[in-house]
Structures are given as structure tokens and as C-alpha cells.
C-alpha positions in Angstrom: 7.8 -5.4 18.4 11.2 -3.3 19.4 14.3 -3.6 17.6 17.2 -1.9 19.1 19.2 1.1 17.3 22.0 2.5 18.9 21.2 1.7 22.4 17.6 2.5 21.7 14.1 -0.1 21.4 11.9 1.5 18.5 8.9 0.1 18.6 6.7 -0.1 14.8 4.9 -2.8 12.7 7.2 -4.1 9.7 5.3 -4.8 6.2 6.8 -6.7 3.8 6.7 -5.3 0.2 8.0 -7.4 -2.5 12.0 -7.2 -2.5 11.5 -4.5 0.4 10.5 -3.5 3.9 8.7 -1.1 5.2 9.0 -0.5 8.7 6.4 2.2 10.2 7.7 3.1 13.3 6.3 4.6 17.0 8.6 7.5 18.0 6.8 8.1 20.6 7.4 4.7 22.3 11.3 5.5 22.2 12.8 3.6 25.3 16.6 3.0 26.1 17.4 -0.9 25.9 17.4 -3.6 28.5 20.8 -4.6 30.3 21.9 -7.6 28.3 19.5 -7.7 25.5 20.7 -9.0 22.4 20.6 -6.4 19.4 20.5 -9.4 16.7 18.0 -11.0 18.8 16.1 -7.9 19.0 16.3 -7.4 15.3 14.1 -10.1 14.5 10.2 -9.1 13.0 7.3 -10.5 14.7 4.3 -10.2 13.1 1.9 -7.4 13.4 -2.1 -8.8 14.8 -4.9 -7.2 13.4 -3.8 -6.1 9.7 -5.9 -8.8 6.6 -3.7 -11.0 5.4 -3.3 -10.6 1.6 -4.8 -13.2 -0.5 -2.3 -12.8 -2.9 1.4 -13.8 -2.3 3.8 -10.8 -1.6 1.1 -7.9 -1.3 1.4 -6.6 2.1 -1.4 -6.3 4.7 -2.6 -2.8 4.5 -5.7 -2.5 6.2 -7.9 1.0 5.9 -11.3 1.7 6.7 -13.6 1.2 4.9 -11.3 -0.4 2.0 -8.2 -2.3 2.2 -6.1 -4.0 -0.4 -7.7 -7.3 0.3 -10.9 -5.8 -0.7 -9.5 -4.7 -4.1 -8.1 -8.0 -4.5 -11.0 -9.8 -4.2 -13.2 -7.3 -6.6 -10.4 -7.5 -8.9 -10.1 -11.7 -8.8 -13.7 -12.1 -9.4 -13.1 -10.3 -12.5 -10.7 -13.0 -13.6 -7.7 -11.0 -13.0 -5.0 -12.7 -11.7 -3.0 -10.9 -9.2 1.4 -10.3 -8.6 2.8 -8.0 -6.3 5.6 -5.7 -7.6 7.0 -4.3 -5.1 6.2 -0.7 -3.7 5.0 1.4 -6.5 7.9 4.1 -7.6 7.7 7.5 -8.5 5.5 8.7 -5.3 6.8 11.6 -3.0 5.5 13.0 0.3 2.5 10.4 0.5 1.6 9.7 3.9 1.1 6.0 2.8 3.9 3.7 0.7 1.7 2.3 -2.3 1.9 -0.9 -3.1 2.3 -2.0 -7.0 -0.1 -4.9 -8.3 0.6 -6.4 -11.9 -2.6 -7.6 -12.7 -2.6 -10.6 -15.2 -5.5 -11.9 -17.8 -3.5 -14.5 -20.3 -0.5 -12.6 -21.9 -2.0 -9.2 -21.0 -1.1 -7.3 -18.1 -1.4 -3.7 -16.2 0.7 -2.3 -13.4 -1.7 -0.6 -10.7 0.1 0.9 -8.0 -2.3 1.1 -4.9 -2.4 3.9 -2.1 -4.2 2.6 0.8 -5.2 5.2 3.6 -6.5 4.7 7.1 -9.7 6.2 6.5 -11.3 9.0 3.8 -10.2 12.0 5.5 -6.3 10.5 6.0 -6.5 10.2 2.2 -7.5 14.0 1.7 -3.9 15.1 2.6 -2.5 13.7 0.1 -4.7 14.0 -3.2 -7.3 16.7 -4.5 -10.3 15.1 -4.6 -13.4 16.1 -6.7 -16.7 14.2 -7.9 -16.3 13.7 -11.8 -12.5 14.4 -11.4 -9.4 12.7 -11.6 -7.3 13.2 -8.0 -3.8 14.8 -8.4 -1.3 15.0 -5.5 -1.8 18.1 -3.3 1.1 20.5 -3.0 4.6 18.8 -2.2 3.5 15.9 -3.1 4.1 14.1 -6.5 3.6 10.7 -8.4 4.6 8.8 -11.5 3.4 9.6 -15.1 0.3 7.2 -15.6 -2.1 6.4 -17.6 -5.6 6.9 -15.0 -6.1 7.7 -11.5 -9.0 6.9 -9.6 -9.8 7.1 -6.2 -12.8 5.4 -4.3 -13.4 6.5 -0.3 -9.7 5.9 1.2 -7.8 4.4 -1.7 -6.1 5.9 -4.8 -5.5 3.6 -7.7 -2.6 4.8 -10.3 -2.8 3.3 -13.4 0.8 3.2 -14.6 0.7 1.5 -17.8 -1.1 -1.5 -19.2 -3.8 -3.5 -21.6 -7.1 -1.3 -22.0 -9.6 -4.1 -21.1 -8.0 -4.9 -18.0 -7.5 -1.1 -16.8 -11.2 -0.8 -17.7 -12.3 -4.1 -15.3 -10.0 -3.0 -12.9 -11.7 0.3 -12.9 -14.8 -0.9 -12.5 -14.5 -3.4 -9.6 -12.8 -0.8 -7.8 -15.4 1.9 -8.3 -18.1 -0.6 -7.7 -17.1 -1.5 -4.3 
């Protein structure tokens, strides 16, 4: 997909995050525009191949190996939860990766999970201390929202911002049970 920017095609894959975009971009495929080609018509997304679509409405594609935010969803469904995107998750700084924020809905409770989705386990190492019986923090330069748990399961990080007990604790387990 190339969109034109001053004269240029950048070439990237968009994701569509709630009320947002985020565009991922290749810098290395940098090329100077056709003769004649349309900016607006340029502009227009087309949509990336290969990324799991999202079961639920509004939560982006983000594909990682071996997890991806369709796996999550489905654990997290099959414990009755029912499933909203909110957006990107706020708060983060210097990931590598733009969480996405899942409000996660059992009758009139709720919990706010913002999800960090990584290409693979040793992408997700840059970002986080990681130990077995610990709770990963951000590594230097890095920060994240106050919250109430943080998990992390082979190349995710889960950030429990705030919400109802029982449903952080199913949450919890689905995710470390996958």
C-alpha cells in the first residue's frame, strides 16, 4: 500500500484502532512518486493480507507468534466475557508495539485490559523485565499507566488498568492458560 507525502510513496500496513489509526510504516521502501498519480487517490488504505481478523468489532488485527489478540479473545469469550474495543490503550511510552485497550463485559461489570501484542517472545523482551513468579515492568525508557495487574504470557503483556475482581481473575486465567 503507498500513500504519497510530499512527493514521496511510503509504503506501511494501516491498523485501525478504535477512533484511531495506526499506520506502521516501511522507511526503507521510500520511493519518489509516479508522474501524475493522484495524492487523494493514493491516500486511500487497502487492506493489509495475512494479519487474523478480530472476532470482535473494532480490535485491530495484531498478529504475533505464538499469541495474537484473536487468541486472547477467544480464551477470554469462552469464559463468558464479552468483548469492546477502546481504542489504543493510554499511558504507554517507548513500546515497540501500540496496545490495544479491551473493555471486557460480564452483565453490569466490566474491566479495562490494555493488550501489548509482540511479534514473537524475544521482540517482547525489549520492552518489559521479564521474570518467572514476577510481575513484568517496562525496561528502562520505557513507561506505562498505573494499573491494577500485569501479566505477561510468551509474546503478550496484559495491563490490567482497572476493573471488577472476578473478571480480572478469569481474564487472568484464560490468558495464562493458553
Amino acid at each position: 500500500m503507498g500513500v504519497v507525502v510530499a512527493g514521496v510513496t511510503v509504503f506501511g500496513a494501516w491498523t485501525v484502532l478504535g477512533g484511531g489509526i495506526s499506520i506502521n510504516l516501511d522507511w526503507e521502501s521510500f520511493r519518489p512518486s509516479s508522474e501524475g498519480e493522484s495524492p487523494a487517490a493514493s491516500a486511500t488504505p487497502e487492506p493489509t493480507t495475512g494479519a487474523t481478523p478480530s472476532p470482535t468489532p473494532g480490535l485491530p488485527a495484531v498478529n504475533g507468534s505464538p499469541l495474537s489478540l484473536s487468541t486472547l479473545e477467544t480464551a477470554w469469550k469462552a469464559k463468558g466475557l464479552t468483548l469492546f474495543s477502546e481504542g489504543a490503550g493510554k499511558g504507554f511510552s517507548g513500546q515497540a508495539v501500540v496496545p490495544a485497550a479491551v473493555r471486557a463485559r460480564r452483565g453490569e461489570e466490566s474491566a479495562l485490559i490494555d493488550v501489548l501484542v509482540y511479534p514473537n517472545g524475544g521482540a517482547v523482551k525489549a520492552d518489559w523485565n521479564l521474570g518467572s513468579g514476577s510481575s513484568p515492568s517496562p525496561t528502562d525508557g520505557r513507561s506505562m499507566p498505573a494499573s491494577q495487574s500485569v501479566w505477561w504470557n510468551q509474546n503478550v503483556v496484559v495491563v490490567l488498568v482497572s476493573g471488577d475482581a472476578a473478571i480480572a481473575a478469569d481474564a487472568k486465567a484464560a490468558f495464562l492458560g493458553l
